[in-house]
C-alpha positions in Angstrom: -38.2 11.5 52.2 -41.7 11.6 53.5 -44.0 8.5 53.1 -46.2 10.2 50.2 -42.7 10.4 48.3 -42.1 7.8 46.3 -38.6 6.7 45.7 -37.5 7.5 41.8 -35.0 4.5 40.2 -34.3 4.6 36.2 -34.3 1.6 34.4 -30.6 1.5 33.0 -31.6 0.1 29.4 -34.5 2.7 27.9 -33.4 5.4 30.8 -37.1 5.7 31.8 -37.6 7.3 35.3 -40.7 5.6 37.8 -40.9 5.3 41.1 -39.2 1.6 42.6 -42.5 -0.1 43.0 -43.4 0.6 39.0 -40.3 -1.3 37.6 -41.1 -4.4 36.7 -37.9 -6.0 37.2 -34.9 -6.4 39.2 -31.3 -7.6 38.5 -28.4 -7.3 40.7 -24.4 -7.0 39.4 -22.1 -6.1 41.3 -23.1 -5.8 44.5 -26.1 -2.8 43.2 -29.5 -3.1 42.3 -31.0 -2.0 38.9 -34.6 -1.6 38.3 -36.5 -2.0 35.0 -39.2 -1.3 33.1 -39.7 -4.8 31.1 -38.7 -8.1 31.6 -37.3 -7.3 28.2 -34.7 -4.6 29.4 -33.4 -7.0 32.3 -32.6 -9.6 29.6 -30.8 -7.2 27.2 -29.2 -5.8 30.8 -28.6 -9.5 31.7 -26.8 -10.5 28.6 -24.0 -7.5 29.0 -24.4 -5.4 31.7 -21.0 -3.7 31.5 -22.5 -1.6 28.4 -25.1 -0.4 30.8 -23.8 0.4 33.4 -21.2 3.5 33.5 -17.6 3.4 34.6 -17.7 3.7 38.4 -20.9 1.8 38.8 -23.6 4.3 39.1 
């Protein structure tokens, strides 16, 4: 990936794609880092993040 590239995350909750440094947020479980859009979609991540995230982690 060149330096003009931006990496893309999506934000787990709404399923919006941006580039890392437009996420707003950051949680961790399980040992991997999810990125989000709002403060509001860590929190709803936050309270039960085993709804968001898929079987097998990714």
């Amino acid at each position: 990936m060149s330096k003009v590239e931006k990496e893309l995350v999506k934000d787990p909750v709404c399923g919006m794609i941006k580039p890392k440094d437009k996420m707003r947020a950051v949680s961790i479980f399980m040992g991997k880092k999810y990125h989000f859009c709002t403060e509001g979609d860590k929190k709803m991540f936050k309270a039960h993040p085993e709804h968001w995230v898929p079987r097998g982690g990714d």
